[in-house]
N, C-alpha and C positions, 0 to 999 in steps of 0.2 A: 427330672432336674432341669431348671431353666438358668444359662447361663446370662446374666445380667447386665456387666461389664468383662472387656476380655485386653487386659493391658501388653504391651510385648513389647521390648527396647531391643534397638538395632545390636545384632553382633557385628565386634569387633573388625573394620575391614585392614588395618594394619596389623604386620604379620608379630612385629613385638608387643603389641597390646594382645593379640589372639593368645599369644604364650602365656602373656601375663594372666589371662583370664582364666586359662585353662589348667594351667600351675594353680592359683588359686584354690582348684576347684580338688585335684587329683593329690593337694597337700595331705590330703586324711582320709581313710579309705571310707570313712561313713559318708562323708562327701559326697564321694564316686558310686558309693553303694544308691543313693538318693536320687542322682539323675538317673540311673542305670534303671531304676525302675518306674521312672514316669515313661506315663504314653501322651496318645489323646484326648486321655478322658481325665478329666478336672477331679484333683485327688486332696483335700482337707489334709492337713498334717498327720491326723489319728491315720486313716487311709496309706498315707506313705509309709509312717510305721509297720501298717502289718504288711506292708508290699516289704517291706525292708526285711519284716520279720520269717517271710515265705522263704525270702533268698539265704538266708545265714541257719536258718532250722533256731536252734539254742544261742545260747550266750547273751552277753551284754548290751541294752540300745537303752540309750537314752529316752527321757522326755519325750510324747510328739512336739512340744513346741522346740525343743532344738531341731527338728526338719522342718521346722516353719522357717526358723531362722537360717538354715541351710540354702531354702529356697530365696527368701525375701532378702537377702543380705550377699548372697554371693551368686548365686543360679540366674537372678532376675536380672540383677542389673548388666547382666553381660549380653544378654538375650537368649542364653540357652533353655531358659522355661519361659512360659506366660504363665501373666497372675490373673486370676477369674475370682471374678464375684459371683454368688451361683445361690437359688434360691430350691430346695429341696420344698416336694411335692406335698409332704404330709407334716409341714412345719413353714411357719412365716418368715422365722429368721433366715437372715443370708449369711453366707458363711464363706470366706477366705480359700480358696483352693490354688492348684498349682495345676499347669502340663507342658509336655514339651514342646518347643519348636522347631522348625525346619532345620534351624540352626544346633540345635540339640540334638536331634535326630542325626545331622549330617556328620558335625564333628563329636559333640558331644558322647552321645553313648561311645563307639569305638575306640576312644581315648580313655574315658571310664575303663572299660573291659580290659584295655591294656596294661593300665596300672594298679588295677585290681588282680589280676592276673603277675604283674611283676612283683608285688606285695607277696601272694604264693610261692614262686618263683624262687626269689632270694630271703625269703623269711625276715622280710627288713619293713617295716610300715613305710612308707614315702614322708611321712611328717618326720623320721628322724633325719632324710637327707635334704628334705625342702625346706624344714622350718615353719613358724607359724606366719600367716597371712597380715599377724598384728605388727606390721610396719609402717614406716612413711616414706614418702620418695615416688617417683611415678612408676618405678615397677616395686614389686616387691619382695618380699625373702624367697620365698619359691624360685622365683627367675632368676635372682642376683645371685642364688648357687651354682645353676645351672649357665651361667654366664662365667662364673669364677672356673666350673669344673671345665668348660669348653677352652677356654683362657691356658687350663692349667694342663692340656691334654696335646697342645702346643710345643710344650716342656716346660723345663723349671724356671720357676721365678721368683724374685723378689718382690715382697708384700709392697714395694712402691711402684714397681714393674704393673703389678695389678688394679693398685690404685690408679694409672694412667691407661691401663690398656680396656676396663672396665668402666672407669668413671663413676668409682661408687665412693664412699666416705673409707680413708683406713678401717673407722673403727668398725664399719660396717663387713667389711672385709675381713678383719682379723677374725670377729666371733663367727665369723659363717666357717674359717678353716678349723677353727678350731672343733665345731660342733662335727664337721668332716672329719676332724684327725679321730675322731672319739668311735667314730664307726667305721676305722676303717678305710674312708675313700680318698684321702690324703695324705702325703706325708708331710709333715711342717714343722719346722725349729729356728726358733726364735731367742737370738740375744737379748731380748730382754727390752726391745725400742718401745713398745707399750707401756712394761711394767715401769719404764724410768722414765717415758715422756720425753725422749731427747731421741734425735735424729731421725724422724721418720721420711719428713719430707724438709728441704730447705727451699726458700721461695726468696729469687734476689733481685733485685731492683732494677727495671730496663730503663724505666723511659716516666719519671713522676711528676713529670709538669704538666697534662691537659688536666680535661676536667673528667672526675669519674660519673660512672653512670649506678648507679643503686643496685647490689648484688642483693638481695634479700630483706636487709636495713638499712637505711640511709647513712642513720647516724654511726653503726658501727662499720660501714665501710669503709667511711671517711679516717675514721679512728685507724681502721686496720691499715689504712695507702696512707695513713702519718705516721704509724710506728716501720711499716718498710721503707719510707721516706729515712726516716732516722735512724735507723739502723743498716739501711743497705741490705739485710739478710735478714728473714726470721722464719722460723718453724712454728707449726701449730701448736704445741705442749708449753711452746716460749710465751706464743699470745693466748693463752689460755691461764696462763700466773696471773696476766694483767688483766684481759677481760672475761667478766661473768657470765660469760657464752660455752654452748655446747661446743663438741672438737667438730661436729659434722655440721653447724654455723661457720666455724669459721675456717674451715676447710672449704666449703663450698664459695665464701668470699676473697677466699685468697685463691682458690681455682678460677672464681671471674676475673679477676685482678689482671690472671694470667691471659685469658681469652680478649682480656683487652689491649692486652700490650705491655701492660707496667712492670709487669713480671717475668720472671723465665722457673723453673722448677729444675733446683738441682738431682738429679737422679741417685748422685751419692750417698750414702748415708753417714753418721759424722766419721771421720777421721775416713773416707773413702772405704770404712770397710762392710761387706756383704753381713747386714747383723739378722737377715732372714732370706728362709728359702721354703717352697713349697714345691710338689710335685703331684701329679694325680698316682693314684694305686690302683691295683688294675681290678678290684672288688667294686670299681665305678664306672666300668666299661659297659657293662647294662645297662646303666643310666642312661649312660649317653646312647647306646643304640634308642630304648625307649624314646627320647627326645628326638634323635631323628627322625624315628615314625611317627612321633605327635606332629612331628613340624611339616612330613610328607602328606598327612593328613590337613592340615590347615591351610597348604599352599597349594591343595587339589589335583597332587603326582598321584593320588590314592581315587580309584574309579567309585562312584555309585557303590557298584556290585562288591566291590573288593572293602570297603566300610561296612557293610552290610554283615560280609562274610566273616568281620574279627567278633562284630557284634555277637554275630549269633550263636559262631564257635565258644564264646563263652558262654550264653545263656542256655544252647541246649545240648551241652555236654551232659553227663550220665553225672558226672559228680557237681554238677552246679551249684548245690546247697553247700558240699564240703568247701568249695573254690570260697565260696562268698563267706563263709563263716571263717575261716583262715584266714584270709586277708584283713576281714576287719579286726579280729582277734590282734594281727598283728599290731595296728594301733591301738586299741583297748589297751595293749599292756605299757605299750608309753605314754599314753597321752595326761600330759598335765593336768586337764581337767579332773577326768576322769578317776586319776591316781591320786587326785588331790589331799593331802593331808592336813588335820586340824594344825591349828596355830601353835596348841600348846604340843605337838607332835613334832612341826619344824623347828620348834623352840627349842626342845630338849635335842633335837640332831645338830643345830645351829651349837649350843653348849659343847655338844660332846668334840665336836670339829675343830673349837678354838683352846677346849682345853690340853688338845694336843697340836695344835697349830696357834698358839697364844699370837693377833698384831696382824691377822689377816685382813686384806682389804675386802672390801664390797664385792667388786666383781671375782676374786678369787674366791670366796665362798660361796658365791653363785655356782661357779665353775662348778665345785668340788660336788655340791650336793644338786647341782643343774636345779636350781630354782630359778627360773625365771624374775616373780617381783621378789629380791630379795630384801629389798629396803622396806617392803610391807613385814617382815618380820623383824628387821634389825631396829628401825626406831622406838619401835612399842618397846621392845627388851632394852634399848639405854632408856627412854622414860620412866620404866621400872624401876630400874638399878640393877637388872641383872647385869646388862654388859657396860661397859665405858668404851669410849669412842675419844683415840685421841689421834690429833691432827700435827704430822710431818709436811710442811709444805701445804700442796695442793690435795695431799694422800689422805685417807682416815684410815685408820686403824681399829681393830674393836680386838678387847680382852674379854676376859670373863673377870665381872666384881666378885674377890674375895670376900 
């Protein structure tokens, strides 16, 4: 085999991007399964697979080209593998490979093996408490839990306590507690300031005569520093009747508003009363061990010898095959993908859901049946005519057409 080309991008030297990278990676155990079996020999996707396929014995794997995209898509750009061009001896073509790096080798496997191992462990895949990787923002859902659960391990709080002590969007916060309350690692109750749009945050007038500086949009900042101009007070659910912007638009332009001066953030909620509370439960106290050994791991408390040694404690245990088919089984049995059901499948669950919940909103029938795109099933079904979709406000609502 002649290697050709041998690409590598730097890992991460700040300690919240290493999080972010490695959350990324440890969100789903076939992930973890994929680094855990690269070395340094340049391994083609088909290759990964049956390295994948030696560790777990039976069960479920995907495609090779989903380990392609494992590598090319989250492994690389972090620098935890290199990507080789690579020309095999008894064939002209060149072909795509993968292998690890120092930086993969150092953090990477170890961290692997740990959350592979805590998958075992607690019988819980890490995708149901990390979340998927499909977000926006400079860290992502993986971290922004594990940020909430740290926050929340502090003591109780209110969901605008966490919007300030975090600095993440409400809404982004609310559905990360909620997907926690559902396994387990939360407790959370809520009056209801999502479902009505009123009182989450109030943001009131300091100081609105310089000049502003462009929080995201030009034109809707200005908009937003003239409706708090005129009104003195506004909350986000208020400027969201008027303008056709998301709540995490303009949550984040009324957050700058405030880093600029114009503003102040009322902490109360309306009529001063507490209309939510969160807490950690203690079925997340492994987590957060596990993060603290990620993070002793990435900030180099954790010797050579002593990474080496988690490493290997996993790979050449007696039961290594049963460890790694567990663990990934554990996500096989949740993963969206994977579990994916045909259209006309979520169709008829979508029916059966509203014929006994008649005027459900969008995101509460996500909730109920945890479909992530659920708007990719509810429009096709009103263009039909199965369901009707009528609008309270800012709300929609959907029925089933008699």
């Amino acid at each position: 085999m002649e290697i050709l080309e041998h690409k590598e991008m730097p890992f991460p030297e700040d300690l919240e991007e290493r999080l972010n990278a490695v959350f990324n990676i440890v969100n789903t155990e076939l992930k973890s399964a994929t680094l855990l079996v690269l070395d340094d020999s340049p391994a083609e996707a088909s290759e990964i697979k049956a390295r994948v396929r030696n560790l777990i014995g039976g069960g479920y794997l995907p495609r090779g080209t989903t380990f392609d995209g494992y590598c090319h898509d989250t492994l690389f750009p972090i620098g935890a593998v290199a990507k080789e061009t690579i020309r095999r001896e008894e064939v002209e073509d060149v072909f795509l490979a993968y292998s690890l790096t120092e930086a993969g080798r150092r953090y990477g496997r170890p961290i692997t093996a740990l959350a592979l191992q805590y998958a075992v462990d607690c019988g819980l895949s890490l995708h149901q408490v990390l979340g998927s990787t499909c977000s926006s923002g400079k860290t992502r859902a993986p971290l922004n839990r594990i940020k909430i659960l740290k926050a929340l391990s502090q003591g109780e709080r209110r969901l605008t306590d966490l919007v300030e002590g975090v600095e993440l969007a409400p809404s982004v916060i609310y559905n990360a507690l909620e997907d926690l309350k559902k396994i387990g690692f939360v407790y959370y109750e809520s009056v209801g300031e999502h479902q009505k749009g009123k009182g989450v945050i109030t943001y009131r007038l300091l100081d609105g005569n310089r000049e502003v500086k462009t929080v995201k949009q030009t034109t809707l900042t200005k908009k937003a520093l003239e409706l708090l101009r005129d009104r003195k007070s506004i909350t986000v659910p208020e400027a969201m009747e008027l303008f056709d912007f998301s709540q995490s638009h303009l949550w984040s332009i009324y957050s700058g508003l405030v880093k600029q001066g114009f503003a102040i953030r009322d902490r109360g909620f309306v009529g001063r009363q507490i209309q939510s509370k969160a807490r950690i439960l203690d079925r997340a106290s492994s987590l957060l061990e596990l993060e603290a050994r990620i993070e002793d791991i990435l900030t180099d408390k954790v010797s050579t010898e002593e990474v080496q040694d988690i490493y290997l404690d996993f790979v050449t245990s007696p039961n290594y095959e049963e460890r790694g088919r567990a663990a990934v089984e554990q996500y096989v049995k949740v993963s969206g993908h994977i579990n994916s059901k045909s259209f006309e499948e979520r169709a008829e669950t979508i029916k059966q859901v509203l014929t006994k919940n008649p005027g459900l909103r969008t995101s509460e029938i996500g909730r109920i049946l945890d479909y992530n795109n659920i708007n990719g099933c509810l429009s096709p079904m009103v263009k039909a005519g199965t369901l009707r979709v009528e609008k309270q406000g800012k709300e929609a609502r959907y029925y089933i057409n008699e």
